[in-house]
C-alpha positions as a printed NumPy array, in Angstrom:
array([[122.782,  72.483, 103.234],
       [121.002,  74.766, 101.009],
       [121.709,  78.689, 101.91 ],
       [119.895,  81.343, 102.687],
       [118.651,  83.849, 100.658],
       [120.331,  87.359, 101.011],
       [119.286,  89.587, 104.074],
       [115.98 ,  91.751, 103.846],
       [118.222,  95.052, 103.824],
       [116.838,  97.786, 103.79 ],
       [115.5  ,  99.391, 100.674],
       [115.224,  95.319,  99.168],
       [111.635,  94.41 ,  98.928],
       [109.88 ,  91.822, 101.261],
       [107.495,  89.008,  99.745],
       [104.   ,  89.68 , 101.375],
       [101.255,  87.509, 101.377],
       [ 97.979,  87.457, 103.721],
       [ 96.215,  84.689, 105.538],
       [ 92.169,  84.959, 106.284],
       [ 90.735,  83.358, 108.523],
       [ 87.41 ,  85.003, 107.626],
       [ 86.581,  85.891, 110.774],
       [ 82.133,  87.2  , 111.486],
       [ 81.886,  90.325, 113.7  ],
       [ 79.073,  90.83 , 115.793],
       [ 76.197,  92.183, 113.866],
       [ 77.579,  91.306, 110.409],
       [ 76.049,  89.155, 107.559],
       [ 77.607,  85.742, 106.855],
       [ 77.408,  86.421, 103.26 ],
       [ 78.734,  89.825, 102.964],
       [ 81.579,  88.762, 104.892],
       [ 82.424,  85.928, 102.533],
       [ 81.995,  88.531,  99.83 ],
       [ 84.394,  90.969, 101.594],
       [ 87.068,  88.08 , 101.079],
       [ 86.792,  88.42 ,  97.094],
       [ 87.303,  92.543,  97.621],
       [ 89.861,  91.847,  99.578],
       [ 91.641,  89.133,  97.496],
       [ 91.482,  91.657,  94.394],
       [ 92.913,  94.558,  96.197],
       [ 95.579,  92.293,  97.401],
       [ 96.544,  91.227,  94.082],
       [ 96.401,  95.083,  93.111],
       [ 99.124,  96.081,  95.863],
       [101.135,  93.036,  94.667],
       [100.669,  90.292,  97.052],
       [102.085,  86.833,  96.254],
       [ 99.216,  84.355,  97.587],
       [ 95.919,  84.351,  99.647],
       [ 95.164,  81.805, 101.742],
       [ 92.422,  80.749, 103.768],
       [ 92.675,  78.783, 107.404],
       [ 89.96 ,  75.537, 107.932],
       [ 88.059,  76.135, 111.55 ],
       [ 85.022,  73.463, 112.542],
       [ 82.157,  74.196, 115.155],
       [ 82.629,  78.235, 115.402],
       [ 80.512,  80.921, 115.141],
       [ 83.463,  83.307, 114.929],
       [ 85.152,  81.826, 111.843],
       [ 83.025,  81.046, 108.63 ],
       [ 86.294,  78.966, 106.509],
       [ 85.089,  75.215, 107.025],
       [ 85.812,  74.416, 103.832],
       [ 89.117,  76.188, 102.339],
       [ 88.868,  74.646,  98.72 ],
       [ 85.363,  75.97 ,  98.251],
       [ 86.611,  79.619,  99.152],
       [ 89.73 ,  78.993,  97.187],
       [ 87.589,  78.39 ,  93.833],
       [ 84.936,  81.581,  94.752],
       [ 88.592,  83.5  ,  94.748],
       [ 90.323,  81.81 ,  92.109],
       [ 87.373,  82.436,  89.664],
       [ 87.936,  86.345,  90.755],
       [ 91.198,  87.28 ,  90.362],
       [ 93.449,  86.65 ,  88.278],
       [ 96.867,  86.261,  89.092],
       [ 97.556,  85.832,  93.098],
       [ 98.333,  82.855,  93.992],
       [ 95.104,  81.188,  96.165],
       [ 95.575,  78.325,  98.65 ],
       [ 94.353,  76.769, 102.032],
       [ 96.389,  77.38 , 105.002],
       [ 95.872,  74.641, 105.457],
       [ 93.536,  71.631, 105.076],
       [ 93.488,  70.128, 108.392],
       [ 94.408,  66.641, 106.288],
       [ 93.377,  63.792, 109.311],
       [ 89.841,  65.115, 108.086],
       [ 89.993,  64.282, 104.538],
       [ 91.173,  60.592, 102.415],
       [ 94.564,  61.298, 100.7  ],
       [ 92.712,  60.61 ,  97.092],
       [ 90.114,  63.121,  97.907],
       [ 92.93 ,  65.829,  98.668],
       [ 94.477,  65.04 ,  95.494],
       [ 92.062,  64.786,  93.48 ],
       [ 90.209,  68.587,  94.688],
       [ 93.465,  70.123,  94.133],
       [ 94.335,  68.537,  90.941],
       [ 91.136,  70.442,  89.676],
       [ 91.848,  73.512,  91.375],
       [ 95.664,  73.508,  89.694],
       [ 93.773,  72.025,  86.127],
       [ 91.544,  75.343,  85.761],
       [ 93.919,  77.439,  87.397],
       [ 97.049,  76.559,  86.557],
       [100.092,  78.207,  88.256],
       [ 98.085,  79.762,  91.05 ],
       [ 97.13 ,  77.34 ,  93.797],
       [ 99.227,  76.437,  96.823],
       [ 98.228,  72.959,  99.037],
       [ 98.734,  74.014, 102.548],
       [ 98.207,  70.487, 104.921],
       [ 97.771,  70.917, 108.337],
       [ 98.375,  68.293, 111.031],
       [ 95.758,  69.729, 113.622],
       [ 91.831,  69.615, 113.63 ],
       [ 90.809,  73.031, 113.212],
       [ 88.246,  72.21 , 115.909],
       [ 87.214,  70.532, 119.161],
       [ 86.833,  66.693, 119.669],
       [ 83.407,  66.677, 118.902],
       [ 84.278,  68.242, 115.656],
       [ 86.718,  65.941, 114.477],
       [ 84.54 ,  63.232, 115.584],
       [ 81.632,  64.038, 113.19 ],
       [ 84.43 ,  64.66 , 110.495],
       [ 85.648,  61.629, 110.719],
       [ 82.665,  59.469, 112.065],
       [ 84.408,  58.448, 115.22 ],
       [ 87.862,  57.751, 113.471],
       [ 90.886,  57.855, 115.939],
       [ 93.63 ,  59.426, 114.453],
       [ 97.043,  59.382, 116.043],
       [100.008,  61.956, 114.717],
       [102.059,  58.992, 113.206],
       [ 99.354,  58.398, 110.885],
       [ 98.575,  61.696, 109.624],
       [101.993,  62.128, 109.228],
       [101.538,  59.158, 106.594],
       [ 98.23 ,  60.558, 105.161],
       [ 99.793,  63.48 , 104.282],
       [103.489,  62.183, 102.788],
       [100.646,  59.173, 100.682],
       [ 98.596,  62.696,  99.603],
       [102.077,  64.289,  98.15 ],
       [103.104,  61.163,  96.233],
       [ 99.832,  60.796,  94.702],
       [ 99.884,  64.101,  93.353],
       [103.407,  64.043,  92.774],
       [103.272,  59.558,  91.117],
       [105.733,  59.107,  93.581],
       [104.533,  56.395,  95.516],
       [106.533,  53.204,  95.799],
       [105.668,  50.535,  93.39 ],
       [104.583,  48.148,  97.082],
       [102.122,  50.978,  98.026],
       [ 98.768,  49.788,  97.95 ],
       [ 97.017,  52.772,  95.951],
       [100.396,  52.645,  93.915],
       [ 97.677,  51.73 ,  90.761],
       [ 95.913,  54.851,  91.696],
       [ 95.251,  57.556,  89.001],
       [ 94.555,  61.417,  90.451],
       [ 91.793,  62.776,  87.806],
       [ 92.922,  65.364,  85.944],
       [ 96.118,  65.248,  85.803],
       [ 97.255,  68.862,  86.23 ],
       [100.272,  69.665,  83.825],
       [101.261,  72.363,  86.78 ],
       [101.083,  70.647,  90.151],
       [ 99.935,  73.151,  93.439],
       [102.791,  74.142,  95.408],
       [102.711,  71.832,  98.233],
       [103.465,  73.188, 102.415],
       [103.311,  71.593, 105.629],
       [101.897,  74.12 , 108.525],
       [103.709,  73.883, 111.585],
       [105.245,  75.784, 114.269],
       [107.895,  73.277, 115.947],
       [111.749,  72.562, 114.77 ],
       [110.154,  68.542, 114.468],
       [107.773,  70.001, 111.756],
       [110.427,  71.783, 109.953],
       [112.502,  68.897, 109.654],
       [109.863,  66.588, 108.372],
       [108.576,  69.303, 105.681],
       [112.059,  68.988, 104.708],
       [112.827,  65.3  , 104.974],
       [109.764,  65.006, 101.97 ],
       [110.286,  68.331, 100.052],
       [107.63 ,  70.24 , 100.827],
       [107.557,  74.392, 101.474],
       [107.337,  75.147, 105.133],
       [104.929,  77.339, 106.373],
       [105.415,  78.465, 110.414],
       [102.601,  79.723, 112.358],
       [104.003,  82.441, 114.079],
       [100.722,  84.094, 114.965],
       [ 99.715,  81.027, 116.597],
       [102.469,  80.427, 118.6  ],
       [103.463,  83.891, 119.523],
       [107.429,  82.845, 118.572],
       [109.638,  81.457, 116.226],
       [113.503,  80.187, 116.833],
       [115.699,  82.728, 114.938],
       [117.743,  79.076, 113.218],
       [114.176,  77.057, 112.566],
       [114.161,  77.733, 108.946],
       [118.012,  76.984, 108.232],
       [117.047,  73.51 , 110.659],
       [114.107,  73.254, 107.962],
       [116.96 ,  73.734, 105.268],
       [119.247,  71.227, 106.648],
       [116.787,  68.6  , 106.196],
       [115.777,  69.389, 102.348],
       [116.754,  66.182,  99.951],
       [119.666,  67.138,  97.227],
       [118.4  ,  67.872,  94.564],
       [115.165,  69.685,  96.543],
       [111.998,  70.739,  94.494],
       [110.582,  72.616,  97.324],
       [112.497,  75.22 ,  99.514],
       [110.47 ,  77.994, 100.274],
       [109.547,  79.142, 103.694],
       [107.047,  82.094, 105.304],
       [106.102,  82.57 , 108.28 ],
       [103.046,  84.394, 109.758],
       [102.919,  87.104, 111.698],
       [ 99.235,  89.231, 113.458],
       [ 99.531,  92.705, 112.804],
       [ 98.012,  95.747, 113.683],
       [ 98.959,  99.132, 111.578],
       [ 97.771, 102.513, 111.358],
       [ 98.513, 106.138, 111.373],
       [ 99.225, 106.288, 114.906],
       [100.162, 103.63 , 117.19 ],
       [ 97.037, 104.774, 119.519],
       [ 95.238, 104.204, 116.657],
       [ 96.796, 100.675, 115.92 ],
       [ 96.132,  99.298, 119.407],
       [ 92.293, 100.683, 119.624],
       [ 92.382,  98.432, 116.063],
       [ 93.515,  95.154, 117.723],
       [ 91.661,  95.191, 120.66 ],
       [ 89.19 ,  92.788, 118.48 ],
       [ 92.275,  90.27 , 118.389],
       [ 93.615,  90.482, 121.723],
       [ 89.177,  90.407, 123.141],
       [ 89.201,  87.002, 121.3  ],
       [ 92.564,  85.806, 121.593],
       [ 92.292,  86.518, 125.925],
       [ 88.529,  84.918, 126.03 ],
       [ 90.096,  81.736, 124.072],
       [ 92.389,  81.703, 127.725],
       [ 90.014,  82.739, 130.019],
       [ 87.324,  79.936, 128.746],
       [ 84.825,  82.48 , 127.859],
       [ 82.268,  82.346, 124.695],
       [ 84.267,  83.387, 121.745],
       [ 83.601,  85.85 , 118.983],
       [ 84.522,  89.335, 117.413],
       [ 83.478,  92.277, 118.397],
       [ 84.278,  95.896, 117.095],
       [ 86.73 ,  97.543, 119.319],
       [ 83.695, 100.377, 120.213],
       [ 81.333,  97.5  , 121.135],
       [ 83.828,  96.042, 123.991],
       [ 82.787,  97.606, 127.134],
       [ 85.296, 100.078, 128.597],
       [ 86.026,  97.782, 131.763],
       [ 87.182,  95.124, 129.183],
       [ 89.344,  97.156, 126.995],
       [ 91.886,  98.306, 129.825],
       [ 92.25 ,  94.678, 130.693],
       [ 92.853,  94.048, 126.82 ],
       [ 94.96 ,  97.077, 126.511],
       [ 97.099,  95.444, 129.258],
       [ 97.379,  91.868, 127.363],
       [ 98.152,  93.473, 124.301],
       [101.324,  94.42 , 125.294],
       [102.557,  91.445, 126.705],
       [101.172,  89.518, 123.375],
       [103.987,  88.318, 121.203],
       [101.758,  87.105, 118.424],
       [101.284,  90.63 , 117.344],
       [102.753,  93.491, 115.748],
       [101.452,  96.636, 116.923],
       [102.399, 100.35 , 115.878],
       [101.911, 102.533, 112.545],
       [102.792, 101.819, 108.856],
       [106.974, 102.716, 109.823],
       [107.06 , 100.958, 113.011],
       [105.297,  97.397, 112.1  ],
       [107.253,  97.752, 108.192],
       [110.292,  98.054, 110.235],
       [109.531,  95.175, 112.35 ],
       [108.434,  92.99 , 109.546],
       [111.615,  93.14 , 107.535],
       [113.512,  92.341, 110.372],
       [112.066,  89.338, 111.277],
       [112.238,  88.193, 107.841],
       [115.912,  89.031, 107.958],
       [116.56 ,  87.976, 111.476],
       [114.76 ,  84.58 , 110.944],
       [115.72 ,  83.41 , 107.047],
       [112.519,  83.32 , 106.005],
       [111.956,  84.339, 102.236],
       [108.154,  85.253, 102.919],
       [105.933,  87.148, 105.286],
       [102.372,  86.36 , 105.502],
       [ 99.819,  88.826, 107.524],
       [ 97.157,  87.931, 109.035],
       [ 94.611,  90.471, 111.184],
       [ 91.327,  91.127, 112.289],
       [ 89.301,  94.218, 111.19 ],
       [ 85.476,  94.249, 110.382],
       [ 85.91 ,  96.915, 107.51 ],
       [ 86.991,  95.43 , 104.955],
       [ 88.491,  98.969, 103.44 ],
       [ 89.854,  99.519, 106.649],
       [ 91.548,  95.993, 105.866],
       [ 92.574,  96.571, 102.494],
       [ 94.128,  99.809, 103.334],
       [ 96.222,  98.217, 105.854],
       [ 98.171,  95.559, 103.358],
       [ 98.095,  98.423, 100.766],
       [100.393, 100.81 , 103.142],
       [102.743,  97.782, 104.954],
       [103.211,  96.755, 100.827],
       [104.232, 100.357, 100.024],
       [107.154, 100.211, 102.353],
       [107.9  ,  96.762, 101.964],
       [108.432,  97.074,  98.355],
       [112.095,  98.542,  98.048]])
């Protein structure tokens, strides 16, 4: 079984990436907030980041990334050395060719620089994924094989009896993306490494992660592996003062709570919620494990222990803020203690 990497001791630096969701506040402009990503991207690549990636969401008005390769290329074209990818393509919405062949481009004119996230969930409702895929049913089994027949075409690894065996993916990129499954299960870390792919583990989503999921992920890597590399992301919240930190993620925990409660969802600045509302989000906030919550120190601290705790050679951030300074300033700090 391959080994872990050494602990994230402290004073050794911790891999940080960020994942955007691109999320549209109340009263903001569709476009700006698109542009905000590219200031954000560049700053991120500043402070030393390692990737950006961006998340696929259908049939919201409180998420604007529909189409992650489309963002990827506006952010690609702007920066110049972070590493850009989806996290993920929701892949029972797309033909294995046509994933292929869009990131073979992507890799041709960037080379070195673009990550493949695939995704095995819809990024949407049913009605969504209906008009995605015209009425398609598609069970887990078989995006399971959509997404190993999407790897071997990019990789010409598919078995001489495979139907699209005779298939060429146009260009050919000399550096092929780095390829991750998305999941947040022990099952999905096993099958990431049954077909040597990076494993990705959605932390944020699911609020918590086995401490031994990323050696199980390990355990089930092919010898010799190509892939190997893990992250897992984590919601944060950082500031000055932890007072200050919580009044920041009220925007999360408004959304994440009216996801639960089956009310209309969108983001609102913490100063727009009404004051009824923010006691009652105040109150979920604290028993929300998808979060980390408390100044620059106290989240820093918490970060590098997870990635020590958990054997996971990457953490990627993901949060919700309307100023996109505000934002920046954030990932800029958590970097500057992360870094040694």
């Amino acid at each position: 079984m391959p080994q872990r990497d050494s602990p994230h001791a402290e004073g050794h630096p911790v891999k940080l990436s960020v994942l955007e969701q691109v999320p549209l506040f109340a009263g903001h402009d569709a476009r700006n907030t698109l542009e905000d990503t590219v200031r954000l991207a560049r700053a991120l690549e500043e402070a030393g980041y390692a990737r950006f990636w961006f998340a696929e969401h259908h049939n919201t008005s409180a998420f604007l990334s529909s189409a992650p390769d489309l963002l990827m290329m506006h952010t690609l074209q702007a920066t110049e050395r972070i590493r850009v990818g989806s996290g993920g393509v929701m892949a029972m919405h797309y033909g294995s060719l046509q994933m292929a062949e869009r990131f073979s481009i992507l890799a041709t004119l960037f080379p070195g620089r673009v990550d493949m996230g695939l995704g095995r969930a819809p990024g949407g409702d049913m009605l969504a994924a209906h008009a995605l895929n015209q009425g398609r049913v598609i069970d887990p089994t078989s995006i399971d094989a959509l997404i190993a027949e999407t790897v071997g075409l990019l990789r010409g690894t598919l078995p001489e009896d495979h139907p699209y065996a005779r298939l060429t993916v146009t260009p050919h990129a000399e550096v092929l993306p780095e390829i991750w499954l998305l999941g947040s299960s022990g099952q999905s870390a096993a099958w990431a490494g049954e077909h040597d792919l990076n494993y990705a583990y959605a932390q944020f989503f699911s609020g918590r992660q086995d401490p031994g999921v990323m050696d199980h992920y390990r355990a089930h890597l092919p010898e010799p592996a190509t892939a190997g590399r893990t992250l897992s992301a984590m919601g944060v919240s950082a500031a000055d003062t932890r007072e200050e930190a919580e009044e920041q993620a009220l925007a999360a925990a408004d959304f994440r709570l009216s996801m639960r409660q089956g009310r209309p969802v969108d983001f609102r600045d913490p100063a727009r919620i009404p004051e009824e509302r923010r006691a009652e989000l105040r109150r979920y906030l604290r028993l929300d494990p998808s979060f980390v919550v408390g100044t620059w120190d106290e989240v820093a601290g918490q970060l590098r222990t997870f990635a020590d705790t958990h054997g996971v050679d990457e953490i990627m951030l993901i949060s919700y803020i309307a100023d996109v300074e505000v934002k920046v300033h954030q990932y800029r700090e958590l970097a500057r203690r992360l870094d040694g």
